[in-house]
N, C-alpha and C positions, 0 to 999 in steps of 0.2 A: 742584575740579570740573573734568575735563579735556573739553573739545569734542571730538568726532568728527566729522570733513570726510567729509562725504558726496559720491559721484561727482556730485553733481547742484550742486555749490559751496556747498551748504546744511552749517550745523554744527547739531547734535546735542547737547543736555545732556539729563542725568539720566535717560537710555535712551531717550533718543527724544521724550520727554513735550515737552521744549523746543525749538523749532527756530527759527533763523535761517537768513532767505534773500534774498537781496537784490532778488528779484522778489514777494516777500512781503509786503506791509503796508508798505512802504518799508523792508523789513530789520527791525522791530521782530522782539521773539522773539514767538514764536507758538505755541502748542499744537500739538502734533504735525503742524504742514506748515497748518493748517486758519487762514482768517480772522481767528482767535480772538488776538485779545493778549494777553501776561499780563498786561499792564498794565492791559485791562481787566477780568480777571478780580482781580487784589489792588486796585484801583478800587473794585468792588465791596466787596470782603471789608472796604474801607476804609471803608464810609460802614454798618455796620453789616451787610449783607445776609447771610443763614446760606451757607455750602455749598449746602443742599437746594436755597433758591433761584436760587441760579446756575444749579444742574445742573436746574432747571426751565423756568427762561428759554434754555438752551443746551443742550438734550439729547443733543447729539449730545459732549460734554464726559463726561469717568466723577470720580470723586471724586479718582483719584490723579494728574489731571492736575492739583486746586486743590491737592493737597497740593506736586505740583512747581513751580507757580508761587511758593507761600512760599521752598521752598526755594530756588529759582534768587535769587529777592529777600533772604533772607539773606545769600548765598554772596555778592551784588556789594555788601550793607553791610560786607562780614567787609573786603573790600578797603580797603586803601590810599590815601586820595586825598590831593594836593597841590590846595592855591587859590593863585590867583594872581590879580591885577590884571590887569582886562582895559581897554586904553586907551578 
C-alpha cells in the first residue's frame, strides 16, 4: 500500500479513504481528512458493534470508509516488526 504526499503535507492511503496529517488528531490516520480515527472506527467493529451502527452513530462516514479502515489495519499487521528491550 503506497502513501500519497498531498500539497498540504497530509499522506493519503487507499484513495483517499485514509489520511494522515500532522495537524489532525495528533497525526493519527483518519477518515478522509475528517475527526474520525480509524482506530475509533476498528475500536468499535472490536467490541462487537455492526457496520450499520457505526454508520449511524457517524453519518457523515459511507460504508467503504469501514471497509478501508480494516484494510489499512491488515496492511500494518502484514508488516514486519522487531521487539526489543526497552531499559
Amino acid at each position: 500500500m503506497n502513501a500519497v504526499i498531498d500539497h498540504d503535507a497530509s499522506l493519503k492511503y487507499l484513495d483517499g479513504r485514509i489520511t494522515v496529517h500532522p495537524d489532525i488528531c495528533n497525526g493519527h490516520p483518519t477518515i478522509r481528512g475528517m475527526r474520525i480515527t480509524a482506530e475509533t472506527v476498528l475500536g468499535f467493529l472490536s467490541v462487537g458493534e455492526s457496520p450499520d451502527e457505526i454508520l449511524r452513530q457517524y453519518p457523515s462516514l459511507e460504508p467503504a470508509d469501514i471497509d478501508a479502515c480494516l484494510r489499512f489495519a491488515a496492511h500494518l499487521m502484514a508488516r514486519r516488526y522487531r521487539l526489543r528491550d526497552v531499559a
